[in-house]
C-alpha positions as CSV (number, residue, x, y, z in Angstrom):
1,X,0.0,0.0,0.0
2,X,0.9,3.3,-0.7
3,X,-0.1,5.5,2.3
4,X,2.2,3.5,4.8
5,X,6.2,1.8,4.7
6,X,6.0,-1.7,3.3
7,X,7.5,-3.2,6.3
8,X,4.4,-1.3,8.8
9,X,2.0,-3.9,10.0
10,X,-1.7,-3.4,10.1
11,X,-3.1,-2.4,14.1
12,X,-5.4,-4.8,15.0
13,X,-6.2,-3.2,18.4
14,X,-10.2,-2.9,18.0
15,X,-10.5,-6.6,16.0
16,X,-8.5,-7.9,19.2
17,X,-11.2,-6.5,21.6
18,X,-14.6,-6.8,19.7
19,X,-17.0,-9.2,21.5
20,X,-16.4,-13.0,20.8
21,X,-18.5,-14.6,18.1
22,X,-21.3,-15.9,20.0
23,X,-22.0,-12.6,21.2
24,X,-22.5,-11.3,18.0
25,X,-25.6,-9.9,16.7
26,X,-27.1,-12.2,13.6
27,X,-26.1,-9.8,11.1
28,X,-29.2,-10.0,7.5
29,X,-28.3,-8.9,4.3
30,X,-31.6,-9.9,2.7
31,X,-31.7,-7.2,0.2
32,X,-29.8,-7.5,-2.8
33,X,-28.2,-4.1,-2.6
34,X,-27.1,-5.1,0.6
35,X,-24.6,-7.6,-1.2
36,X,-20.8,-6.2,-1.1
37,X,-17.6,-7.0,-2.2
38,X,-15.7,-8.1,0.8
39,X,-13.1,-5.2,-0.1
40,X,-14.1,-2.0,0.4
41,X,-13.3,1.3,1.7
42,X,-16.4,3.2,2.4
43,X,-15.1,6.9,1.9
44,X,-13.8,5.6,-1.7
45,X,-17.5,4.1,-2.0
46,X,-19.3,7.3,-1.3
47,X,-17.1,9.5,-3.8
48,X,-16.9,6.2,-6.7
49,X,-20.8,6.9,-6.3
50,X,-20.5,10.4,-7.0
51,X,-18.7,10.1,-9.7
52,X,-20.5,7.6,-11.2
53,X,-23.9,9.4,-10.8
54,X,-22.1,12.3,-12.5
55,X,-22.1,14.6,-9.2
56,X,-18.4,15.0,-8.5
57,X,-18.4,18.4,-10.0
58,X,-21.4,19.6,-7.9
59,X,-21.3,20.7,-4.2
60,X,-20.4,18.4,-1.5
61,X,-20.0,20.6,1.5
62,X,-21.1,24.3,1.9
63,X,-19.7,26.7,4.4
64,X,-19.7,30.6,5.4
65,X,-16.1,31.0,3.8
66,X,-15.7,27.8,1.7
67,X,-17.2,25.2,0.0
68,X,-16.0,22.2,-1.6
69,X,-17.6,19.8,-4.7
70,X,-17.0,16.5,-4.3
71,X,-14.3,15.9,-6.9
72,X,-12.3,18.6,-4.4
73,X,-13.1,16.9,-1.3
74,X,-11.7,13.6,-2.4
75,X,-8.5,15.8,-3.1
76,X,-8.9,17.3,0.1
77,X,-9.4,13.8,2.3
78,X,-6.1,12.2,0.3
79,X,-4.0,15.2,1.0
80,X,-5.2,14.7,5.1
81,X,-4.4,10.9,4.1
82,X,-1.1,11.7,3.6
83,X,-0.5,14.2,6.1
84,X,-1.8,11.4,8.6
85,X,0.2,8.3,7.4
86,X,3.5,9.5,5.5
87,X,3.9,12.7,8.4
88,X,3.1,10.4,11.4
89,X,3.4,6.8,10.1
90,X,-0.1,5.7,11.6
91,X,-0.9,2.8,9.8
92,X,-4.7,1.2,9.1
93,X,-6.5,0.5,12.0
94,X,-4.7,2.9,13.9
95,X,-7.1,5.0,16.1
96,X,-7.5,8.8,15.2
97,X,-9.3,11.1,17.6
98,X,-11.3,13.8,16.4
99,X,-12.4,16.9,18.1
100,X,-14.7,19.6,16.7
101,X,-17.8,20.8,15.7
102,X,-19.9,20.5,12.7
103,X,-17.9,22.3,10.0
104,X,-16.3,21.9,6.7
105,X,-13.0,21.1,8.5
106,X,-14.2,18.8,10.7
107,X,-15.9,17.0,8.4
108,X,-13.2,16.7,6.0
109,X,-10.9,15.5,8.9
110,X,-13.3,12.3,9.4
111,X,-13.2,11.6,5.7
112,X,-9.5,11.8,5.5
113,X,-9.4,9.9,8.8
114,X,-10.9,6.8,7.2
115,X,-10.0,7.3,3.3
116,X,-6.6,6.5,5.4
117,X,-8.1,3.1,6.4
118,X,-7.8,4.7,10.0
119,X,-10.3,4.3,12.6
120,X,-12.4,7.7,13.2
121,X,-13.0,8.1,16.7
122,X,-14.5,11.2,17.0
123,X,-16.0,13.1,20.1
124,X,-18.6,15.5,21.1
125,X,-17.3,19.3,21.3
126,X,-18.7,20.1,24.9
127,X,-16.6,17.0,26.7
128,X,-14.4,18.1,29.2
129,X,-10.8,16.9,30.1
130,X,-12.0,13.8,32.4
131,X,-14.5,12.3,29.8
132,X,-12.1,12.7,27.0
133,X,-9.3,11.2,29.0
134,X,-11.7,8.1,29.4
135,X,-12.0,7.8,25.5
136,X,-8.5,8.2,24.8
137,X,-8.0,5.5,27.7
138,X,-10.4,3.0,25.8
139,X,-9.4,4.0,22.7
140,X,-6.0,4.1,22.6
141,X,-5.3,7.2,20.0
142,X,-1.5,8.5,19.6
143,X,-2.8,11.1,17.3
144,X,-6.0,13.5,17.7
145,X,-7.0,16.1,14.7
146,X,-8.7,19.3,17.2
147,X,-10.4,22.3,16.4
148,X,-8.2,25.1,17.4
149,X,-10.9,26.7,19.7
150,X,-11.1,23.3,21.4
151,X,-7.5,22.2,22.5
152,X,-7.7,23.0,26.1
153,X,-9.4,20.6,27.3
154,X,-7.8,17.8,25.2
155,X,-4.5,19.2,25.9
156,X,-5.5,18.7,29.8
157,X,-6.9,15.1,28.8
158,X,-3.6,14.6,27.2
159,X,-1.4,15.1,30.2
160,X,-3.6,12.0,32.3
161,X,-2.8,10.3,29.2
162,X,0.2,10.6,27.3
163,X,-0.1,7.8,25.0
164,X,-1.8,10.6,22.9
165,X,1.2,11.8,21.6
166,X,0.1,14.3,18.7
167,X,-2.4,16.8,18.9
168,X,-2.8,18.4,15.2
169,X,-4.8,21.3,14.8
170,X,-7.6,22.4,12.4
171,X,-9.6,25.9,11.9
172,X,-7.1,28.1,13.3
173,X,-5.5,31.3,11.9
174,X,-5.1,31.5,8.2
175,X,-1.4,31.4,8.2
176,X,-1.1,28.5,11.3
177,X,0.3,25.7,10.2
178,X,-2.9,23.6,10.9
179,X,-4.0,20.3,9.3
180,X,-5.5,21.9,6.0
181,X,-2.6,23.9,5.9
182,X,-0.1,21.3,5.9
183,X,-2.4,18.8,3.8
184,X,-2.3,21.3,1.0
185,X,1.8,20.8,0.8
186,X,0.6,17.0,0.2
187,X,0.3,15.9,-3.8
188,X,-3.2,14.1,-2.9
189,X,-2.4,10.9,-5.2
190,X,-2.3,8.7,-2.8
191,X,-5.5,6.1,-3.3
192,X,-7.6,5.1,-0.4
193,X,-6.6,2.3,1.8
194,X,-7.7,-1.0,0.6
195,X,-9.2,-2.2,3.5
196,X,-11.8,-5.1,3.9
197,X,-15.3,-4.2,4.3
198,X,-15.0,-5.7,7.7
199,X,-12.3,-4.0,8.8
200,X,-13.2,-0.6,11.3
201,X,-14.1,2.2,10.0
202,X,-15.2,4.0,13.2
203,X,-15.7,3.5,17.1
204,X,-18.8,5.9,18.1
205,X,-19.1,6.8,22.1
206,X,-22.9,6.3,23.7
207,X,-24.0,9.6,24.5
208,X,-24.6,8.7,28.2
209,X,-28.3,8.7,28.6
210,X,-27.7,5.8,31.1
211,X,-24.5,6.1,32.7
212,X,-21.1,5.2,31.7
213,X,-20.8,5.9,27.4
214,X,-19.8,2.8,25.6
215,X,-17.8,2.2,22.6
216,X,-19.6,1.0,19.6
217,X,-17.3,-0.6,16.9
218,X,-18.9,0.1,13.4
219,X,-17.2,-1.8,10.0
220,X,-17.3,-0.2,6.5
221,X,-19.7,-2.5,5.4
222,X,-21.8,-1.5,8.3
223,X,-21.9,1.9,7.0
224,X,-22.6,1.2,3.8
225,X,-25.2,-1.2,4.7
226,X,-27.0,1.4,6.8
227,X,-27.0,3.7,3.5
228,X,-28.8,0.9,1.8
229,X,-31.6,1.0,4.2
230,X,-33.2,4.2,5.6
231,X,-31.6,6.7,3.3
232,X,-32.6,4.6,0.2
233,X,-35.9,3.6,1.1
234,X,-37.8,5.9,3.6
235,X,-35.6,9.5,3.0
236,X,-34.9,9.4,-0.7
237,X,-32.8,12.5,-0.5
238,X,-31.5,13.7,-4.5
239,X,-28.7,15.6,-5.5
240,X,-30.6,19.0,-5.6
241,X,-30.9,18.7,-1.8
242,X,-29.4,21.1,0.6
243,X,-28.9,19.2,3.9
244,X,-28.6,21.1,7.6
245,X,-29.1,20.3,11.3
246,X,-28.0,20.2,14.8
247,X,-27.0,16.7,15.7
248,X,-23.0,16.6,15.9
249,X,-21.0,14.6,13.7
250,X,-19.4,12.8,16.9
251,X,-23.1,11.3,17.3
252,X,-24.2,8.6,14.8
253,X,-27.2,10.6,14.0
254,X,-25.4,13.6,12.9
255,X,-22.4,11.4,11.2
256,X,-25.4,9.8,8.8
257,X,-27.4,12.5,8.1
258,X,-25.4,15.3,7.9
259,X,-22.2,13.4,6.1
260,X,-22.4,10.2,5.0
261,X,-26.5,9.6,4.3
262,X,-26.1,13.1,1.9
263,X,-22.8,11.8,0.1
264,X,-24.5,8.6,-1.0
265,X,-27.5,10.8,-2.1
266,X,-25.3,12.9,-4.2
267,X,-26.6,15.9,-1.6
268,X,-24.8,18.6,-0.2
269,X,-24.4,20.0,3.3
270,X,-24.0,23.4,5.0
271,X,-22.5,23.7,7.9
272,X,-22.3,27.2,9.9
273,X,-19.0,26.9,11.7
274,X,-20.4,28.3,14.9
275,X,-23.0,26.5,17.1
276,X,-26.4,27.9,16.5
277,X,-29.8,28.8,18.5
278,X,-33.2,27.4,17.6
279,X,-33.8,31.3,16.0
280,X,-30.5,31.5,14.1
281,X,-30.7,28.0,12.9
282,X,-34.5,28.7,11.4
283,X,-32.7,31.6,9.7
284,X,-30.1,29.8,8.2
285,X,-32.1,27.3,7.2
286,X,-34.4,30.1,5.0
287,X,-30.9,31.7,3.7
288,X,-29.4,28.4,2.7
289,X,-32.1,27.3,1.2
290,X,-32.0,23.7,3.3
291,X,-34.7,21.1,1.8
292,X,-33.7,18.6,4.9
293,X,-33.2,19.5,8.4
294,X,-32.2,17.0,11.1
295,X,-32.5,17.5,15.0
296,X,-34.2,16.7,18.1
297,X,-37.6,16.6,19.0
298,X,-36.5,19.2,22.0
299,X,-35.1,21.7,19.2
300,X,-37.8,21.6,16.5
301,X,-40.4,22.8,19.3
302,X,-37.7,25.5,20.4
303,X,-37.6,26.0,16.5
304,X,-41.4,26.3,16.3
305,X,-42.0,30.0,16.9
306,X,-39.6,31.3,15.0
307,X,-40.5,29.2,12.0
308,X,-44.1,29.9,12.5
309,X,-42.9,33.8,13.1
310,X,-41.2,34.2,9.5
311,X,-44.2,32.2,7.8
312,X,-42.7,29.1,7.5
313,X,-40.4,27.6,5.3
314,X,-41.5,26.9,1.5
315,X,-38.2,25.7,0.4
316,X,-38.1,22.3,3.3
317,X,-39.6,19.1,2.1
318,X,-38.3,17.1,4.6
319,X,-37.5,17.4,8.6
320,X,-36.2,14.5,10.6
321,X,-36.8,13.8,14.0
322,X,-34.3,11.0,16.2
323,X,-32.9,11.1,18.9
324,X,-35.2,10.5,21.2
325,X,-39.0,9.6,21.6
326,X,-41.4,12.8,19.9
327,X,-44.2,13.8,21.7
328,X,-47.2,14.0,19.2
329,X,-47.7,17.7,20.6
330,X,-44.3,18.6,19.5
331,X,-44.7,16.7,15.6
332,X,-48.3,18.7,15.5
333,X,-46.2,22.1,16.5
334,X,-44.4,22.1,14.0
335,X,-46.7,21.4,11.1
336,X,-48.8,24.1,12.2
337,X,-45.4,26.3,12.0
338,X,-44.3,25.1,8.3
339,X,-47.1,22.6,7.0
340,X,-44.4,20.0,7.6
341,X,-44.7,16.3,8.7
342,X,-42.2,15.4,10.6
343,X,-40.3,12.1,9.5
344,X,-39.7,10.3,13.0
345,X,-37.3,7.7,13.3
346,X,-35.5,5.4,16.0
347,X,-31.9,4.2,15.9
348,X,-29.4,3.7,17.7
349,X,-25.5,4.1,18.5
350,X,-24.6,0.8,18.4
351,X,-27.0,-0.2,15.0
352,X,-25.6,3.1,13.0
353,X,-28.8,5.0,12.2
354,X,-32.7,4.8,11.8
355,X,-34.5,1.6,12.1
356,X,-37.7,2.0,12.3
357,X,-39.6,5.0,10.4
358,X,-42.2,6.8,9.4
359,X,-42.6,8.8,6.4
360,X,-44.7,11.8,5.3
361,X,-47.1,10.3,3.1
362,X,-47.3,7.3,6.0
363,X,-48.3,8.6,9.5
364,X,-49.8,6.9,12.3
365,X,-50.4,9.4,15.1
366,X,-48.7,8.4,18.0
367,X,-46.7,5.7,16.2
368,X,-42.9,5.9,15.8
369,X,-43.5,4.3,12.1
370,X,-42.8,0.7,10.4
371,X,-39.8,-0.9,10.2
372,X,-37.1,-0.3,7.5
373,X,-36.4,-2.7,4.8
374,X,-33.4,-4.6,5.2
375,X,-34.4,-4.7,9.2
376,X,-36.6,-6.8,10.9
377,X,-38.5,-5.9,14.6
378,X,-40.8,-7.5,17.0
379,X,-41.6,-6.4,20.8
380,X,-41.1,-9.4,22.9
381,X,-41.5,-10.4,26.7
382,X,-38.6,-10.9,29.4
383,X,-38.1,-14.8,27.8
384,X,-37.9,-13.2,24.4
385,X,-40.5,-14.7,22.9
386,X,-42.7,-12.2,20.8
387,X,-46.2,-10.7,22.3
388,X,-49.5,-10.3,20.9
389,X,-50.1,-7.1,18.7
390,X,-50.9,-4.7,21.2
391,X,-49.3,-5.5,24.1
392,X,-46.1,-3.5,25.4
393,X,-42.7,-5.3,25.3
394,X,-38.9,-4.9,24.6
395,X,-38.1,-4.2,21.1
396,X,-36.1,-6.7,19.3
397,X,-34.0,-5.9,15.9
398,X,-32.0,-7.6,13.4
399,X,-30.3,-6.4,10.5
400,X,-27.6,-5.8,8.3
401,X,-25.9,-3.5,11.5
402,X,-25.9,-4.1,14.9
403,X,-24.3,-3.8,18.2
404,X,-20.4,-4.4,18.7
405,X,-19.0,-3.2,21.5
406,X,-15.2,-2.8,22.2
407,X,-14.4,-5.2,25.4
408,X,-16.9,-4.4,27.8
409,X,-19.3,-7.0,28.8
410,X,-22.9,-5.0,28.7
411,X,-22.8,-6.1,24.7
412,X,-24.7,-9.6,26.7
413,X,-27.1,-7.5,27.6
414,X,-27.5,-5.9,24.4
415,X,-27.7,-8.7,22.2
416,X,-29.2,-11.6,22.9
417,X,-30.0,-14.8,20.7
418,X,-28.4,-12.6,17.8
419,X,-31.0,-9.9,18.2
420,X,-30.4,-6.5,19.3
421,X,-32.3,-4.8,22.2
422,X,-32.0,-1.2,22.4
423,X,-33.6,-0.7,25.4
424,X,-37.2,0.3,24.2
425,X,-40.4,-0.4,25.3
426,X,-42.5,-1.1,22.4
427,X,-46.0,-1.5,21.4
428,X,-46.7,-3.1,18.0
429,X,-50.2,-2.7,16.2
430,X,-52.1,-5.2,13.6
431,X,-50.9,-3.1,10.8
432,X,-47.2,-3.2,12.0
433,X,-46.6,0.7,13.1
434,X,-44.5,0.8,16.1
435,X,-45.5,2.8,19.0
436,X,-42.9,4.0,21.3
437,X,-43.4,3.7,25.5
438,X,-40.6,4.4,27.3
439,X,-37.1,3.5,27.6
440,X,-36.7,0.1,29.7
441,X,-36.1,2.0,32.6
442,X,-38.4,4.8,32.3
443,X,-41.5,2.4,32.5
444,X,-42.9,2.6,35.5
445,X,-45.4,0.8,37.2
446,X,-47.8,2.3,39.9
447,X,-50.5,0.7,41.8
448,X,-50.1,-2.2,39.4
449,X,-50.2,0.2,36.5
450,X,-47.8,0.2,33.6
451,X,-47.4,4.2,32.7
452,X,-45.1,4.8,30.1
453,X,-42.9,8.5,30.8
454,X,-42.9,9.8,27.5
455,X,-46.8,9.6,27.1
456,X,-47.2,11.8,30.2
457,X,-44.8,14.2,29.3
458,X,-46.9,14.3,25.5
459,X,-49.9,15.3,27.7
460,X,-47.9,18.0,29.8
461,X,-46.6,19.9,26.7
462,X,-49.9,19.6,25.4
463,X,-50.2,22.9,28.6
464,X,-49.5,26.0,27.1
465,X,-47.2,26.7,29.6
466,X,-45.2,23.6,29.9
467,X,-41.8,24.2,28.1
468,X,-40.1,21.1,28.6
469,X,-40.8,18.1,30.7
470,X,-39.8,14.8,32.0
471,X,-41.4,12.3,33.7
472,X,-39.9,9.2,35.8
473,X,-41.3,7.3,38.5
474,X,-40.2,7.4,42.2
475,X,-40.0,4.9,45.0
476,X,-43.8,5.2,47.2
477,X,-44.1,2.6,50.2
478,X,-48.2,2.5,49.1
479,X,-48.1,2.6,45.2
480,X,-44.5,1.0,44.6
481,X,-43.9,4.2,42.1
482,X,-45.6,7.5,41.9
483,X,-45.7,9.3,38.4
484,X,-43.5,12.3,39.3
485,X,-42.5,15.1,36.5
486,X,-40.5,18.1,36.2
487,X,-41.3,21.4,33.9
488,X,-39.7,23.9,32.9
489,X,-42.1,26.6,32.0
490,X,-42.3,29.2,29.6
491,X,-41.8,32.9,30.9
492,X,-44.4,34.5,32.5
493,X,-46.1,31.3,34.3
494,X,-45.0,30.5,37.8
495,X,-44.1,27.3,39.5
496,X,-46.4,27.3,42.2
497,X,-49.0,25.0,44.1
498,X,-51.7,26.8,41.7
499,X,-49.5,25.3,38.7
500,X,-49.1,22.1,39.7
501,X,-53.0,21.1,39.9
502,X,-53.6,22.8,37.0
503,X,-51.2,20.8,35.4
504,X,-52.2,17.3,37.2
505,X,-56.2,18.5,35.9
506,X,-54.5,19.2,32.5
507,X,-53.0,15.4,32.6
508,X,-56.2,13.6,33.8
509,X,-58.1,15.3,31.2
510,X,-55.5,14.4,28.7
511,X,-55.0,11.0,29.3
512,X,-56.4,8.3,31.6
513,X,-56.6,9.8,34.8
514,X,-54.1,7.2,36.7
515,X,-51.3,8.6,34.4
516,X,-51.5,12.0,36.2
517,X,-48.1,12.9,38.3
518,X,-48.9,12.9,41.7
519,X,-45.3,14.6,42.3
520,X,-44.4,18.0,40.1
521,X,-41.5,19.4,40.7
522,X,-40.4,22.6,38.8
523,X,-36.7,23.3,37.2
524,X,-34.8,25.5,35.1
525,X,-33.8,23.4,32.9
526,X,-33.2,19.6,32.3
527,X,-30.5,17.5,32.3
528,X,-29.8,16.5,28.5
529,X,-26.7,14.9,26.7
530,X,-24.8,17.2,24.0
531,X,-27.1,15.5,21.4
532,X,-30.5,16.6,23.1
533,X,-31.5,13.6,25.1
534,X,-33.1,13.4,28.3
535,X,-30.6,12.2,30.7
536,X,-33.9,11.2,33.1
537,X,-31.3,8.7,35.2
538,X,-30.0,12.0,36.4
539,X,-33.1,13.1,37.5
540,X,-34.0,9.4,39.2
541,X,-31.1,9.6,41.1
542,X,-31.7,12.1,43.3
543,X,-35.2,11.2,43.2
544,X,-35.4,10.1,46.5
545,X,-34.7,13.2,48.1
546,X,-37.1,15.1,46.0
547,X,-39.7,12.7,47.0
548,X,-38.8,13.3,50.8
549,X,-38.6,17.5,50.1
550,X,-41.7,17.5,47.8
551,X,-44.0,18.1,50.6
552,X,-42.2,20.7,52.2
553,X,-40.0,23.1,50.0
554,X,-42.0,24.9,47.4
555,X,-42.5,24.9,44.1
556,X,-42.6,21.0,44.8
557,X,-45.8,19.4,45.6
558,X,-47.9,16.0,45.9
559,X,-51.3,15.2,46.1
560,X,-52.9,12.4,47.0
């Protein structure tokens, strides 16, 4: 190979610590575009494709100061190749970790990353020193390419662990020697790493909605699988489509849609270089004429107003909603701001991307949508044996992805008998739309009463002056669990014992009266990961001294 010495060996540090074989998930590749060479290199796949369609000359990623078409991102991701292998001798599947936001830079940083036949570990921009010192501990980097707003905290994570030898930086000054300055000293003829479709492409970091992150190991066929599925059969993105959103590239959701989901569409992206509010990124959106948005449920109702404000936007055909469970109130917001129905999805870390869908010409209210093709779901009891259609269970999945985790022995309680279990409580109907309950965890049972979270908190922000919400249940010697939420509510309401029954009324007249929180607690804010998502084990945590100051430090209350 050409982008390392002859006599360098290949690093086989993540194959040496993926899960043994019988831990595996069964991995389907029913669908005859599934069906891949077993060499391949997927950043080489995603430009071939380009070039085949005839869309290397048009835009690949769009920026405030620069763009780049496809054919000059290729050029671009072998010049970082080379700048990564022939200035530093790593060698393929050597890790590389990657620190930044979502721009142009960064994203041309992952490509090069993995064009090198490196592994792309990259991380969300908000970690600080300690959680990045644990991912560098796991995985085991020498090298890291950082936004040059972002070293400090790196450079700090760096001194716990030195193995990280090399820190090289990107978007600095114009005349800094940073990574795209040094890669344009590079010829760029250098071809992509041959690497096996099985070999790993990237290791993505749980976002920590349940504790401790955990490393997901993805393969280039994985990837390129999971672009076989959703993208090609529920999002049909074309090449005249403008793509934007919130989700960081670090997170799986934002790594598909906003990189690698687009490049197989022959799409383009914009990306704003600075981090963005729910007001600039509606404006942005109208300026850049984006046709697909992708974000959080939290962020399209924070988006709602100002969409609503500027009379919508004529030029979006399709919004994406993942991340976490969306309230009906929130999808019905936002078509009454644009006229847009939201396409709701559920995926995971550890399967790369959306596995069950809906679309906008198929919606079920209150349903999460059918499953993709290429993927296979049922919602199943503790045994694993599927229930009837109707009843609430764990969901099940098997596909061409699914969960690998680097060394650590929660992948048994992931998959199981070759299927995948995200952690979901599902309900499956006669016609096969998926409706979401809760999280595992956040089901909780009162009084002999299964009362899923995320169904309570639909009926809260159905209150006009319910901002955000969560719902979990807490320990009660009578009931086993009381229904307890916490709101943050909009300016000008007041968090007070008035409140609090006029949102428990609101709730029982919303949905079956049992369902109604018997504690409400009101907050500033919520406890959320960097990608949006409701970090509710936070809030159960110290649930048991809110249960014992409910009755006696206002704005806490709780009724009989």
């Amino acid at each position: 190979m050409q982008n390392r010495a002859p006599s360098a060996q290949p690093d086989h540090f993540v194959h040496d610590r993926l899960p043994p074989q019988d831990a595996w998930p069964t991995l389907r590749y029913d669908l005859p575009e599934l069906q891949m060479a077993p060499q391949a290199n997927l950043v080489q796949a995603l430009f071939d494709q380009a070039e085949r369609a005839g869309n290397i000359e048009r835009p690949l990623l769009r920026g405030p100061h620069r763009s780049y078409t496809y054919r000059e991102a290729r050029d671009e991701a072998a010049r970082i190749a080379e700048v990564l292998t022939q200035d530093h001798g790593l060698v393929p599947g050597n890790r590389v970790l990657l620190r930044g936001g979502n721009t142009v830079e960064m994203a041309l940083a992952w490509l090069g990353t993995v064009y090198a036949g490196l592994v792309a570990v990259a991380t969300m921009p908000l970690l600080r020193a300690g959680e990045l010192a644990n991912i560098i501990e796991r995985a085991q980097p020498t090298l890291a390419l950082c936004d040059g707003r972002l070293l400090g905290e790196l450079q700090a994570a760096q001194v716990q662990h030195p193995v990280l030898t090399t820190i090289v930086p990107f978007h600095t000054a114009p005349d800094a020697a940073d990574l795209i300055q040094r890669a344009q000293g590079k010829a760029g003829t250098t071809p992509p790493c041959p690497t096996a479709a099985d070999d790993i492409a990237l290791m993505a970091f749980t976002s920590g909605t349940t504790g401790a992150p955990k490393a997901a190991v993805h393969t280039h066929r994985d990837v390129m699988a999971a672009c076989e599925a959703w993208p090609r059969h529920v999002l049909k993105a074309t090449p005249d489509d403008i793509v934007a959103g919130s989700p960081p590239l670090a997170f799986t959701f934002g790594l598909g849609g906003l990189l690698v989901f687009p490049m197989w569409a022959g799409a383009s992206v914009y990306f704003p270089d600075q981090p963005y509010t729910p007001e600039t990124m509606v404006t942005l959106m109208r300026d850049a004429g984006v046709t697909i948005c992708y974000t959080a449920p939290t962020f399209y109702r924070q988006m709602a107003p100002f969409a609503k404000a500027i009379g919508g936007l004529p030029q979006m055909r399709i919004c994406v909603s993942a991340g976490e469970g969306l309230p009906e109130a929130t999808r019905q917001l936002w078509k009454d701001a644009t006229g847009i129905d939201m396409t709701d999805g559920i995926g995971a870390t550890e399967m790369f991307h959306i596995f069950i869908s809906s679309t906008g010409s198929d919606i079920r209210p209150g349903a999460v949508g059918k499953v993709v093709p290429g993927y296979t779901a049922k919602v199943v009891d503790d045994e694993g044996h599927e229930v009837p259609r109707g009843s609430v269970g764990k969901l099940a999945v098997v596909g061409p992805t699914g969960c690998k985790y680097l060394d650590d022995p929660r992948q048994a309680r992931y998959v199981k008998a070759g299927w995948n279990y995200p952690g979901d409580a599902f309900m499956q109907d006669a016609d096969g739309y998926f409706f979401y309950q809760a999280r595992d965890d956040d089901m909780i049972i009162t009084a002999g009463y299964n009362v899923g979270g995320p169904e309570v908190e639909d009926a809260l922000l159905r209150h006009a002056a319910v901002a955000e919400c969560a719902v979990i249940g807490v320990p009660d010697e009578e009931r086993g669990m009381v229904v307890k939420a916490v709101c943050v509510l909009k300016p000008g309401h007041t968090g007070d014992a008035a409140m609090v029954k006029t949102l428990q009324d609101h709730v029982k007249a919303t949905i079956a009266p049992f369902k109604y929180p018997r504690i409400v607690e009101f907050a500033a804010s919520l406890p959320r990961t960097e990608t949006g998502k409701l970090q509710r084990f936070k809030l159960r945590q110290g649930a048991a001294t809110a249960v014992a100051a409910a009755t006696s430090s206002p704005p806490k209350a709780t009724t009989p």
